[in-house]
N, C-alpha and C positions, 0 to 999 in steps of 0.2 A: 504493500500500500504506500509505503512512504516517497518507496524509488519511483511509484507512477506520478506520486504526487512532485516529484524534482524533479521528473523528465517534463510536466503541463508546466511547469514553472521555466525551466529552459527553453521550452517551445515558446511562452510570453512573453519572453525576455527578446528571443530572436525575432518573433514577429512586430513586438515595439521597435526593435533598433532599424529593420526593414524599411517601418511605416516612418519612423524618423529620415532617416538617411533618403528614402522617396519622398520626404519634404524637403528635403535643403536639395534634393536635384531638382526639383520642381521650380522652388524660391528661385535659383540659378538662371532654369530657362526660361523661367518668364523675365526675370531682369530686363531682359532686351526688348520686352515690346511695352508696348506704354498705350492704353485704350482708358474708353470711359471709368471712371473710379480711380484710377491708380493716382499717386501723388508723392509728393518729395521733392528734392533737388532735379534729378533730372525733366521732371514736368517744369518748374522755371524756366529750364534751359530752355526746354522745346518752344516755352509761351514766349521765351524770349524774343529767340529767331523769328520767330511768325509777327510777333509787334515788328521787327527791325525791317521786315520782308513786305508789312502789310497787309497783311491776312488776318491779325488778331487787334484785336485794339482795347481789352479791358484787362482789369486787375494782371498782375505774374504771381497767381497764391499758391502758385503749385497743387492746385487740382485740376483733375481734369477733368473736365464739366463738359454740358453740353456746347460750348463755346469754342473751348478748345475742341470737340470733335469738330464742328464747322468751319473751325479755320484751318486745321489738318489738310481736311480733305479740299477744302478751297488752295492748301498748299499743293496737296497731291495732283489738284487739276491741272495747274499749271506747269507743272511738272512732268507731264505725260504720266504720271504713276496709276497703279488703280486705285479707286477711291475707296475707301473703308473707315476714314478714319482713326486708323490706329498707327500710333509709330512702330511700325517693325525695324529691323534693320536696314532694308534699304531705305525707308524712308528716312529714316537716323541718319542715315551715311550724306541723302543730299539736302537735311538740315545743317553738316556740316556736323553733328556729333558723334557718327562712327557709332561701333556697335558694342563697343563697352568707353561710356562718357567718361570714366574713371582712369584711363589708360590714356599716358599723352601723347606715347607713340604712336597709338591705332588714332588720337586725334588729327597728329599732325598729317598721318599717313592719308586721312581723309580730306584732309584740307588740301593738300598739296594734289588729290585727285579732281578735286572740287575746280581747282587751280587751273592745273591741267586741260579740262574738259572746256573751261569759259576762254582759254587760249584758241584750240583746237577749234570752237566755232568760230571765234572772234577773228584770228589773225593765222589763220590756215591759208598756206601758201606767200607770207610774208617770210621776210627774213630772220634766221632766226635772233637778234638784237630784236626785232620789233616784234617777234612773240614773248621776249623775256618784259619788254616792254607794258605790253598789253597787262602780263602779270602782274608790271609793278603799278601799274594804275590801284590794281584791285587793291593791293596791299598798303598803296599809300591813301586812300579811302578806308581803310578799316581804321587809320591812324588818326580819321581827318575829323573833326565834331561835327559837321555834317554829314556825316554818315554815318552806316550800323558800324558795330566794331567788329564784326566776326567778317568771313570771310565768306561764309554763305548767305549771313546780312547782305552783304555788299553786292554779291550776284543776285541774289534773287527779290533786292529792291524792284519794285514794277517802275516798269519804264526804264530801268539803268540800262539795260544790253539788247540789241537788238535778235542776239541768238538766243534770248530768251524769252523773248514775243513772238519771233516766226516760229520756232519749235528747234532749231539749230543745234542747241543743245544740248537734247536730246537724242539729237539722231546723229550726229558727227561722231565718227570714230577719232579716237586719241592716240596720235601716235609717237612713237618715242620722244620725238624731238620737244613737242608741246611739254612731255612728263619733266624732259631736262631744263627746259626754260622756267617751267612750274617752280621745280627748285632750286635753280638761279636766283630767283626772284627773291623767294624765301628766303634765300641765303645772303638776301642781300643787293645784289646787283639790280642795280635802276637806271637804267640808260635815257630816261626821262628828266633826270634830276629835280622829281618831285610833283612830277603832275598827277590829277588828276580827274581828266578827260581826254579823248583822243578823237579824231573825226577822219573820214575817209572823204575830202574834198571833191571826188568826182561823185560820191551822192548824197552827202549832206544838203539838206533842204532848211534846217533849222538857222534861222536870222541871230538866236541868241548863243549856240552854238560856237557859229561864226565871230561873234563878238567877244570869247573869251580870248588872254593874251596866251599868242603862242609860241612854244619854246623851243619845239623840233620836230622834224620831218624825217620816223623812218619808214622805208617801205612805203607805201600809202597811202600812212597813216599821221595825222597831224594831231602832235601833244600840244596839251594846252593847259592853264590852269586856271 
């Protein structure tokens, strides 16, 4: 009787430690995705970028309410993504937080593809100096107080790019050279020395545009600030 009774005690023991240990896998894989209910840090972050981008415009309380779903998915539209409202990982990756916020490396990794890909529509077939260029616009607007400060703030401002209104962005493939100007750029090198806009004079239409001073002409493309 006794040994029956310390083997159903060994058997609760292992099936608690199971049902525990299938919770912390659990807690683990939901980390990454962020839907109605969830809240914390990285819900600010996300209500952040969607204020800086223009998609959200109330409180940053870190929850996430029905507001935050509708500004998700109004982020997801624009973005070619599917709609659903919920940040899974890739939709993390092109708010510019990557799929674990916590990690600077998987950040910056994101950022600098974020980078990357608004090169590759932007200044695809330029030289490579005025792809690194194009980067440092972005980078020196995340710097600037007129702008968001994140790097996916900065791209997915409405209205800033135009490979981000025709759909460019989405659908351009990134190739090495873009990935190596990406982190030129990041590393530093501004061959703009500090602008922050750039125009392609044989189709710019814009009067105010035109009107800012300008610094240099590569490729193209004409920096200005």
């Amino acid at each position: 009787m006794r040994r029956k009774i310390h083997k159903a005690g060994a058997a609760l023991l292992l099936l608690a430690f199971i049902t525990a240990a299938a919770g912390l896998m659990k807690t683990d894989a939901d980390a990454a995705i962020y839907r109605f209910g969830s809240t914390g840090t990285t819900v600010k972050k996300i209500q952040q970028v969607l204020k800086n981008t223009g998609h959200y415009s109330y409180y940053i309380d870190g929850i996430y309410g029905s507001r935050t779903v509708k500004a998700v998915k109004s982020f997801q539209r624009s973005c070619g993504l599917s709609v659903d409202g919920i940040c899974g990982p890739i939709t993390l990756k092109y708010l510019g937080l990557g799929s674990s916020t916590t990690a600077s490396s998987s950040q910056s990794s994101s950022d600098k593809m974020l980078l990357a890909r608004i090169i590759a529509a932007e200044a695809r077939g330029e030289p490579y100096k005025g792809q690194v260029a194009v980067g440092a616009v972005v980078l020196n607007r995340v710097k600037h107080s007129s702008f968001p400060n994140t790097i996916a703030g900065v791209i997915y401002q409405k209205g800033a790019f135009t490979a981000i209104d025709d759909g460019q962005f989405n659908s351009t493939s990134v190739p090495e050279s873009c990935i190596r100007a990406a982190a030129d750029a990041m590393n530093g090198w501004d061959p703009t020395g500090g602008c922050i806009y750039y125009f392609n004079p044989a189709t710019a239409t814009s009067s105010w545009i035109w009107s800012r001073p300008q610094i240099i002409t590569i490729g193209k493309h004409i920096f200005c600030v």
